[in-house]
ChimeraX commands (.cxc) that place a marker at each C-alpha (Angstrom):
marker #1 position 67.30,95.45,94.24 radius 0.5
marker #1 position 70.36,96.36,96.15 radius 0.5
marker #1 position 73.52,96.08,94.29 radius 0.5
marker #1 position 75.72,93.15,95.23 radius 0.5
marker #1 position 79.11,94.00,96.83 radius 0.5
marker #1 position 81.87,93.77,93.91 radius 0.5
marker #1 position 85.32,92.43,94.35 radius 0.5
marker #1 position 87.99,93.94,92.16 radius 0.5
marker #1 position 91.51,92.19,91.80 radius 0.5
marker #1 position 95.11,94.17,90.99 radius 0.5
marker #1 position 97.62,91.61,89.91 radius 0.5
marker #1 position 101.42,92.10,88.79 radius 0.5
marker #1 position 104.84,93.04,89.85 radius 0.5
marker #1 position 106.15,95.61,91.85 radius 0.5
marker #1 position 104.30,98.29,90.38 radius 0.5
marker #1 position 101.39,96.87,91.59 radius 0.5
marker #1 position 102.95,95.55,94.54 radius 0.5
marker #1 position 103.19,99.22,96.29 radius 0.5
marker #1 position 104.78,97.50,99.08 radius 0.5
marker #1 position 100.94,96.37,100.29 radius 0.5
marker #1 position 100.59,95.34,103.70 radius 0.5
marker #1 position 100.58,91.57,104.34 radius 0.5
marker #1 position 98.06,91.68,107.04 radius 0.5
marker #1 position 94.88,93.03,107.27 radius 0.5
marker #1 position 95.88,96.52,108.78 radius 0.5
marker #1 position 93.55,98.75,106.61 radius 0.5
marker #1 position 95.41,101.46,106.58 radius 0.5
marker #1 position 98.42,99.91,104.43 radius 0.5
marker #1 position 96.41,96.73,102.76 radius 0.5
marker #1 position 96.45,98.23,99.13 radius 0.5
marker #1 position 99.76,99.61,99.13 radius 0.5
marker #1 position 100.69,102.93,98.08 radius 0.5
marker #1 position 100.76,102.85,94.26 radius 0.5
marker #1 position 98.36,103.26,91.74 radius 0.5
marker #1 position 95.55,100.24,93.33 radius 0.5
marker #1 position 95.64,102.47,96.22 radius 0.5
marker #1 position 94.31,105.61,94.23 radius 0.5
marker #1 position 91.28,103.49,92.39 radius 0.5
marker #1 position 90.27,102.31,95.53 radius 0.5
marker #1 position 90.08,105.25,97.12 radius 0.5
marker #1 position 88.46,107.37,94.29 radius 0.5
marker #1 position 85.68,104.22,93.36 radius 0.5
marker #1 position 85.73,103.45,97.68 radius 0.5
marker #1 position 84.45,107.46,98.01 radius 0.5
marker #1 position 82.37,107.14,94.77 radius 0.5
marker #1 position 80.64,104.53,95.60 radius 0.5
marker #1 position 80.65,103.92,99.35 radius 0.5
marker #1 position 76.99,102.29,99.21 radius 0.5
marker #1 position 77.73,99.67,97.46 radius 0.5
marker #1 position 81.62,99.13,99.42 radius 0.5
marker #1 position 83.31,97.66,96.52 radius 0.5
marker #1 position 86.15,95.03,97.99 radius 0.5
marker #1 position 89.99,95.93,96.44 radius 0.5
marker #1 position 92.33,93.75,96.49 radius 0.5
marker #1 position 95.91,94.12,95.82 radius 0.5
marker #1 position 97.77,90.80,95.24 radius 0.5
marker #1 position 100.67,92.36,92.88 radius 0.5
marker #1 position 104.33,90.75,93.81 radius 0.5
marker #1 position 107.55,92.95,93.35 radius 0.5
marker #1 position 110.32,90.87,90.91 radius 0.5
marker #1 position 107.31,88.73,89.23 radius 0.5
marker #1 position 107.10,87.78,85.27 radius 0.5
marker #1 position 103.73,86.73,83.49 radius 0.5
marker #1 position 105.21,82.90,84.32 radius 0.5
marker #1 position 105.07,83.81,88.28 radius 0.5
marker #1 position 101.87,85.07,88.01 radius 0.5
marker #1 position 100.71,81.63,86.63 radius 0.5
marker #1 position 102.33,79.80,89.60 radius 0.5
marker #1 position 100.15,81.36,92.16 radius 0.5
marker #1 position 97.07,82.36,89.78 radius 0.5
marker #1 position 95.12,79.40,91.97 radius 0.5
marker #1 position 95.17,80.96,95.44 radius 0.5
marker #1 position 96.03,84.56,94.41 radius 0.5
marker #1 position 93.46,84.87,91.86 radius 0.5
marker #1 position 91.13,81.66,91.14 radius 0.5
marker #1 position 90.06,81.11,94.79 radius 0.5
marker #1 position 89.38,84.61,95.13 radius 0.5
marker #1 position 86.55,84.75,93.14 radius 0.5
marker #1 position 86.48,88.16,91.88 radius 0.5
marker #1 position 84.17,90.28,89.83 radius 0.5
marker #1 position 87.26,91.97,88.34 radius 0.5
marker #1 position 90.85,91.38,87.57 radius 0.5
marker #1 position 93.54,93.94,86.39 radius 0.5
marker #1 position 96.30,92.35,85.70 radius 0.5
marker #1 position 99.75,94.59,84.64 radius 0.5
marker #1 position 102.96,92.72,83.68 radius 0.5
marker #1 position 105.89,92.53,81.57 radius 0.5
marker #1 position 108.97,94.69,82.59 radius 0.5
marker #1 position 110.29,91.82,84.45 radius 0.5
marker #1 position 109.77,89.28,81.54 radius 0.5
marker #1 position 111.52,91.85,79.48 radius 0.5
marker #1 position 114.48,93.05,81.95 radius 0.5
marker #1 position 115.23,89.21,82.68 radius 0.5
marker #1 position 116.34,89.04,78.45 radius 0.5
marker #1 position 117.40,91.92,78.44 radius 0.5
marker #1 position 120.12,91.44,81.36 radius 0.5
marker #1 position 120.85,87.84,80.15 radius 0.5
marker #1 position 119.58,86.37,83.29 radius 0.5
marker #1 position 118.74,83.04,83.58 radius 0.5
marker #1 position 115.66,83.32,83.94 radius 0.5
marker #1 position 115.37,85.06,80.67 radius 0.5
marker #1 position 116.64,82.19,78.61 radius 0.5
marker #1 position 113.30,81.83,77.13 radius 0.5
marker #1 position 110.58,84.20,76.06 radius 0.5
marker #1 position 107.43,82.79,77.48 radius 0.5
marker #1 position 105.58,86.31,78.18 radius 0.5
marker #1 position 102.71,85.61,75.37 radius 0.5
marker #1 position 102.60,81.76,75.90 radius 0.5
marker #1 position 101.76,81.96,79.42 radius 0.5
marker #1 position 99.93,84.74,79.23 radius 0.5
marker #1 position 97.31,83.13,77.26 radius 0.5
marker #1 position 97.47,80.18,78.87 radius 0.5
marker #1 position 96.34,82.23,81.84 radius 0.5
marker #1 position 93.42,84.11,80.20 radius 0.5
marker #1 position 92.11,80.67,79.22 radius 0.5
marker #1 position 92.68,78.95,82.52 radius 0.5
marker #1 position 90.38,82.14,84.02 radius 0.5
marker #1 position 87.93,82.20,81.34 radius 0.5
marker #1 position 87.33,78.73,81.63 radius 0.5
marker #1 position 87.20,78.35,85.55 radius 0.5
marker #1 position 85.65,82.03,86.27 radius 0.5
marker #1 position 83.67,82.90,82.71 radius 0.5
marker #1 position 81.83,85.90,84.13 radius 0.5
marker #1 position 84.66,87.42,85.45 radius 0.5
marker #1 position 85.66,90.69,83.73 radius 0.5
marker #1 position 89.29,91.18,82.84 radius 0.5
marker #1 position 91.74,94.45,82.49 radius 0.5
marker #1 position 94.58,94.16,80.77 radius 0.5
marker #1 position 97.15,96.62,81.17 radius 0.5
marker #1 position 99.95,97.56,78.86 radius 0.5
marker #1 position 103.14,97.74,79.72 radius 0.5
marker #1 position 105.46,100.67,79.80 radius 0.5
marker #1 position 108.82,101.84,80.03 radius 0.5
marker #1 position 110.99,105.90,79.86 radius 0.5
marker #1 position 114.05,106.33,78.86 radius 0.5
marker #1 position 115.80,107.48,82.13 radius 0.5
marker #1 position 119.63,106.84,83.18 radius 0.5
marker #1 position 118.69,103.39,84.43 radius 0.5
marker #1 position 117.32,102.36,81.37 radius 0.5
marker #1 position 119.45,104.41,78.94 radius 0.5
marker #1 position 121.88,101.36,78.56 radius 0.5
marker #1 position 120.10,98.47,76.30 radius 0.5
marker #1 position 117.90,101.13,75.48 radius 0.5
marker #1 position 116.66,99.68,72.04 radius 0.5
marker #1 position 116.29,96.54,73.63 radius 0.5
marker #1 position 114.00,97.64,76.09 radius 0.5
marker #1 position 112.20,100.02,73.75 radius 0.5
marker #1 position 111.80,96.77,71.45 radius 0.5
marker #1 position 110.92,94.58,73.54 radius 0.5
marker #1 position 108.20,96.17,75.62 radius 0.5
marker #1 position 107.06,97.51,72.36 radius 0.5
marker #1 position 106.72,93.78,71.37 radius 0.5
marker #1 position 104.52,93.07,74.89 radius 0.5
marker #1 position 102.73,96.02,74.39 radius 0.5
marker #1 position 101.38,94.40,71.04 radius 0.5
marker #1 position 100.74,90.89,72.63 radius 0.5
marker #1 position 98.96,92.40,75.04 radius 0.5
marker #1 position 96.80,94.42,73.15 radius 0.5
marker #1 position 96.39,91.63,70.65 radius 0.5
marker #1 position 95.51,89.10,73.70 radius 0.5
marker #1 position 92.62,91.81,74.78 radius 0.5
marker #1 position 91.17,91.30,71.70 radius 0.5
marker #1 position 90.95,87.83,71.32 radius 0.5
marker #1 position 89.77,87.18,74.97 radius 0.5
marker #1 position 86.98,90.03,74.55 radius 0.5
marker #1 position 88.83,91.44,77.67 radius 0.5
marker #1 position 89.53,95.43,78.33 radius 0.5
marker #1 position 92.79,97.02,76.87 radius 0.5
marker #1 position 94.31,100.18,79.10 radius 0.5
marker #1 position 97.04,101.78,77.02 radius 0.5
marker #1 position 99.57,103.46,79.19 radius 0.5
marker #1 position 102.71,103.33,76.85 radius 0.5
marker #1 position 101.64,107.24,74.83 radius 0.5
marker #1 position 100.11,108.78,78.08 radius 0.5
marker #1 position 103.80,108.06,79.71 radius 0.5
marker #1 position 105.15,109.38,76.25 radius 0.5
marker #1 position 103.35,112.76,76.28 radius 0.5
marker #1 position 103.87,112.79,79.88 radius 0.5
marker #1 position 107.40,112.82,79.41 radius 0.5
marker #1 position 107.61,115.55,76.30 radius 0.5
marker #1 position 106.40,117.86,78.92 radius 0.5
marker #1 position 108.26,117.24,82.44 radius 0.5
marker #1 position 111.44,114.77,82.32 radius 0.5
marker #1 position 110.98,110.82,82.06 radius 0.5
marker #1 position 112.07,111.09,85.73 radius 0.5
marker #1 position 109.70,113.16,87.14 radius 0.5
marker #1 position 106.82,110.13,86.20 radius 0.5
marker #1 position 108.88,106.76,86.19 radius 0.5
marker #1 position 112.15,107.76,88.34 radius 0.5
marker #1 position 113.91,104.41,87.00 radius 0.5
marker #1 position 112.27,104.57,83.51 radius 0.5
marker #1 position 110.40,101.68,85.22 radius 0.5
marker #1 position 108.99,102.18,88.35 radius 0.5
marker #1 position 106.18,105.08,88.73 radius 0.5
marker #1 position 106.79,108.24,91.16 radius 0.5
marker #1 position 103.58,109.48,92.78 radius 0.5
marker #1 position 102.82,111.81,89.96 radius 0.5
marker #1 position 103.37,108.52,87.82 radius 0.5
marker #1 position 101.21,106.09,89.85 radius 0.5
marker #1 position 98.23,109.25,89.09 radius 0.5
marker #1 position 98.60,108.92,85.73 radius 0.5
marker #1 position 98.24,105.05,85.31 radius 0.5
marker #1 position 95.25,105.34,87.91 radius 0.5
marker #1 position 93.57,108.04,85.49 radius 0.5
marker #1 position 94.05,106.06,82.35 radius 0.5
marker #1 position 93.12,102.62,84.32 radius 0.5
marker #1 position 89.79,105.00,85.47 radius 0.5
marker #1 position 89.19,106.26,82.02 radius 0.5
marker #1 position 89.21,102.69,80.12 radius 0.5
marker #1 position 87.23,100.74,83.09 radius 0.5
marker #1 position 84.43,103.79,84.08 radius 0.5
marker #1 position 83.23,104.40,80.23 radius 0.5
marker #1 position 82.91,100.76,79.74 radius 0.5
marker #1 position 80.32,97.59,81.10 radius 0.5
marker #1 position 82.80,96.60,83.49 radius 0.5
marker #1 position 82.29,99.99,85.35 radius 0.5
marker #1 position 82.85,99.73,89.01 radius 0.5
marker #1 position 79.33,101.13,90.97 radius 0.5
marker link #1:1,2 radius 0.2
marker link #1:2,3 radius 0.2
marker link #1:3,4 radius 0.2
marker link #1:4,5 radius 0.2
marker link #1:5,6 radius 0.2
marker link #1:6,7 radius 0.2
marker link #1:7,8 radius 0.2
marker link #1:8,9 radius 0.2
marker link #1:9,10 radius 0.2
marker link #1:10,11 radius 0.2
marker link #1:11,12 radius 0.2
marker link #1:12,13 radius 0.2
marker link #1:13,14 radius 0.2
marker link #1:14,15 radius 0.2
marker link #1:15,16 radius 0.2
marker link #1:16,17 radius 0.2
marker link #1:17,18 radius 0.2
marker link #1:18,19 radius 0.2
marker link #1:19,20 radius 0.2
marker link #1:20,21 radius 0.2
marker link #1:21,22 radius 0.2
marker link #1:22,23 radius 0.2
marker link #1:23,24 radius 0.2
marker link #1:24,25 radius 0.2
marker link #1:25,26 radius 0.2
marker link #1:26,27 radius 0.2
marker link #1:27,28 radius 0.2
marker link #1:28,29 radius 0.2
marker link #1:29,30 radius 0.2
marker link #1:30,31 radius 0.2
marker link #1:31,32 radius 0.2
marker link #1:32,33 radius 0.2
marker link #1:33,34 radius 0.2
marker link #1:34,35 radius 0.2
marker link #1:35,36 radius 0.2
marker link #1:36,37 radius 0.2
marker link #1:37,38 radius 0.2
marker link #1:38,39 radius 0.2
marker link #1:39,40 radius 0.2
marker link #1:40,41 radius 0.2
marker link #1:41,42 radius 0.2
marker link #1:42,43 radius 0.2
marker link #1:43,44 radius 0.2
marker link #1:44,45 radius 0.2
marker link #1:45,46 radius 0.2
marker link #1:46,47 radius 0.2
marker link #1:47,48 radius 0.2
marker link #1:48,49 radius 0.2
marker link #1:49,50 radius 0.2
marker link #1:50,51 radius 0.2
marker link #1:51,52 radius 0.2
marker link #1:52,53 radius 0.2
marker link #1:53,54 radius 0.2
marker link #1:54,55 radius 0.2
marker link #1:55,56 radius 0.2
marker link #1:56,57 radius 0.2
marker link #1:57,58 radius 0.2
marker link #1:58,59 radius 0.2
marker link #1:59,60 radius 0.2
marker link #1:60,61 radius 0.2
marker link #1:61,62 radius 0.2
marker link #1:62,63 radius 0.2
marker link #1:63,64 radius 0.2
marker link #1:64,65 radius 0.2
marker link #1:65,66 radius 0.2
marker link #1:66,67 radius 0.2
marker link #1:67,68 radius 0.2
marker link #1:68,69 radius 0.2
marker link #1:69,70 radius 0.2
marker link #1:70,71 radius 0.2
marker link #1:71,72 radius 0.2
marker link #1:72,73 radius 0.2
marker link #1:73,74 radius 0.2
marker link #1:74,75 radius 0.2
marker link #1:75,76 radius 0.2
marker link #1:76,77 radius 0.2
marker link #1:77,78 radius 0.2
marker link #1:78,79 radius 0.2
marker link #1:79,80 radius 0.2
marker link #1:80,81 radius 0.2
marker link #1:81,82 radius 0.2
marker link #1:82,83 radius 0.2
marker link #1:83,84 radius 0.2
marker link #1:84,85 radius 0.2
marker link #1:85,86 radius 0.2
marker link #1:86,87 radius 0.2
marker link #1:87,88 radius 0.2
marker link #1:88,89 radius 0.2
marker link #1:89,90 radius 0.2
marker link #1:90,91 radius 0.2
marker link #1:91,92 radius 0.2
marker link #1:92,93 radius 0.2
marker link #1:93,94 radius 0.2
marker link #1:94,95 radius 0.2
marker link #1:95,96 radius 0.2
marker link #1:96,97 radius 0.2
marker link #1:97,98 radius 0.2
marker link #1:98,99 radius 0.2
marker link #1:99,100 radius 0.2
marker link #1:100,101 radius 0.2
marker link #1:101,102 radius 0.2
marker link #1:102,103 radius 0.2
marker link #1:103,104 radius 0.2
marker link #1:104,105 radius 0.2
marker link #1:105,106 radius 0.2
marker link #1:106,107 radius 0.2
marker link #1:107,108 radius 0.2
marker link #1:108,109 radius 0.2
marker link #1:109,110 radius 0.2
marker link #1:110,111 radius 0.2
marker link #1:111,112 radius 0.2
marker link #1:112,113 radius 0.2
marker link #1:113,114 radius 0.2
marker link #1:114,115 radius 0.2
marker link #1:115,116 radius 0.2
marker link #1:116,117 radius 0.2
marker link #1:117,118 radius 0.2
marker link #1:118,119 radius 0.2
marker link #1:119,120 radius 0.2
marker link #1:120,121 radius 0.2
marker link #1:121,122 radius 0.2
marker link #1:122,123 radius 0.2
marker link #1:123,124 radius 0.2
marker link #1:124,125 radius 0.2
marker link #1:125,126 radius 0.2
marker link #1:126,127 radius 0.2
marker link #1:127,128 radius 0.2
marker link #1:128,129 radius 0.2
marker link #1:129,130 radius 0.2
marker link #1:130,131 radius 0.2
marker link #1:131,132 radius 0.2
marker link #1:132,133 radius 0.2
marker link #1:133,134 radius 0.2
marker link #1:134,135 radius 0.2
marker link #1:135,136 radius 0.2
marker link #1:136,137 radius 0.2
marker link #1:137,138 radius 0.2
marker link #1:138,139 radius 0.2
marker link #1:139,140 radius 0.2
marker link #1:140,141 radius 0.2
marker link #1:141,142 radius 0.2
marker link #1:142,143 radius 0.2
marker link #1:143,144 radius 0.2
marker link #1:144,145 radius 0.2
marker link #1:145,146 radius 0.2
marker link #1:146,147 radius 0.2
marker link #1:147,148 radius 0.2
marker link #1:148,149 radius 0.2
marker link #1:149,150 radius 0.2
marker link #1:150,151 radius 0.2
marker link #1:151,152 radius 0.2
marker link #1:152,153 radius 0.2
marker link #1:153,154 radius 0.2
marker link #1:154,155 radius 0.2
marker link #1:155,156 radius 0.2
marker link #1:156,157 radius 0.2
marker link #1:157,158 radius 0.2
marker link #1:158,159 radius 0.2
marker link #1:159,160 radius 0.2
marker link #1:160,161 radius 0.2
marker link #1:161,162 radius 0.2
marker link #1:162,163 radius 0.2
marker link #1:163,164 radius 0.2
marker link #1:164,165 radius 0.2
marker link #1:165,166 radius 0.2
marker link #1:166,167 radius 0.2
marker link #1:167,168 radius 0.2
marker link #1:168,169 radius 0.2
marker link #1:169,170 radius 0.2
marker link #1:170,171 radius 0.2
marker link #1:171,172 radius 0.2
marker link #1:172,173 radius 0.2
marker link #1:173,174 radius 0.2
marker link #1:174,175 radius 0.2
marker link #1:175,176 radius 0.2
marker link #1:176,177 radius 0.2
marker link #1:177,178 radius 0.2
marker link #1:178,179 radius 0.2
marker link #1:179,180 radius 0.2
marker link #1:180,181 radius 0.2
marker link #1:181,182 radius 0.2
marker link #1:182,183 radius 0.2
marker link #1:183,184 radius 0.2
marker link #1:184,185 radius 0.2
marker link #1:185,186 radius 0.2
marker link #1:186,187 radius 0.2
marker link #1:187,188 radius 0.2
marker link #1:188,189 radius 0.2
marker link #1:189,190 radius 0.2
marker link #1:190,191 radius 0.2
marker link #1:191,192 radius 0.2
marker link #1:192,193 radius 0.2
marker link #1:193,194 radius 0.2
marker link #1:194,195 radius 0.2
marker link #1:195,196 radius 0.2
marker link #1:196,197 radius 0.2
marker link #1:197,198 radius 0.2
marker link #1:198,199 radius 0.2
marker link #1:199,200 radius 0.2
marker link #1:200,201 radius 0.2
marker link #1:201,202 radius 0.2
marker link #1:202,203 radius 0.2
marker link #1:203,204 radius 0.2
marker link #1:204,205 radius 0.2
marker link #1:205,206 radius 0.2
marker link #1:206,207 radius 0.2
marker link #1:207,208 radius 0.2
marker link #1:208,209 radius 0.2
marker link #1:209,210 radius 0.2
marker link #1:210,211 radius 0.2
marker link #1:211,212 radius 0.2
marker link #1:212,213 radius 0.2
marker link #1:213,214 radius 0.2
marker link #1:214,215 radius 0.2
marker link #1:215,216 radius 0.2
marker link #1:216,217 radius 0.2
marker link #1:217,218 radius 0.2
view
């Protein structure tokens, strides 16, 4: 029986974002960040089967932006697979007393949006992706706070993959050993944002979690 094309879904902020083209120019659809790397490692891998990527990450976005365009960014999509990486925006918003930030609704709306996609999309696979953070110049100030706080979402997270049966990619320790070895910089140049070298590493560990498991792309 010949395998059914697969749809695969990237959804966050700007480090999913990649700057992604907003037409359908395939050269520049996926962006230039990590989505771009799985698609073209799985895309060569598995060229028989042409397995659809989709980047629909959006630069400056919480967990509670996400949830305001879930229905036509993710819903209505329809896909076999979602990856879904968020939280440095939720935590920089409280952590630079923005208004925004006021409340913390990272874990509230975060399951609220697992159960809204389990319930309308139950055979849907889901990736969730922890979120990480270097201590580099631009970080260095509110330092605890961030290393606290995205500490705390790291643990939500995980805790959320666990009670939606959903896969877990932990990024926070490869970026830590990364960084014992070259400079924070040299892999997130802000302490935030992925270089290319940076955008590698969450691609290998994204590979790594989603290959060995039943969600496997083919």
């Amino acid at each position: 029986m010949e395998n059914q094309r697969k749809t695969i879904l990237f959804q966050g902020d700007s480090i999913t974002d990649g700057n992604w083209g907003r037409n359908q120019d395939p050269n520049h659809i996926l962006g230039h960040g990590y989505v771009y790397l799985i698609a073209a490692q799985l895309g060569l891998e598995f060229a028989q089967s042409q397995p659809l990527f989709i980047n629909r990450g959006v630069s400056g976005n919480r967990v509670s932006d996400l949830y305001a365009r879930w229905n036509e960014d993710a819903l209505s999509l329809k896909p076999d697979l979602i990856s879904i990486l968020a939280g440095v925006n939720d935590a920089g918003r409280i952590i630079q007393g923005q208004p925004e930030g006021a409340t913390d609704r990272f874990e509230r709306i975060y399951r609220q949006l697992l159960s809204e996609t389990r319930e309308i999309l139950p055979e849907t696979g889901l990736v969730l992706c922890e979120p990480f953070v270097l201590q580099t110049a631009a970080t260095a100030n509110g330092w605890d706070q961030w290393r606290s706080k995205i500490d705390e979402y790291g643990s939500i997270v995980r805790q959320l993959a666990e009670e939606y049966h959903t896969l877990f990619v932990p990024l926070q320790e490869a970026f830590n050993q990364a960084a014992q070895n070259v400079t924070a910089e040299y892999w997130l140049w802000d302490g935030v944002h992925p270089t290319a070298a940076g955008h590698q590493l969450l691609a290998r560990e994204w590979l790594k979690t989603v290959q060995q498991s039943d969600l496997a792309i083919r």
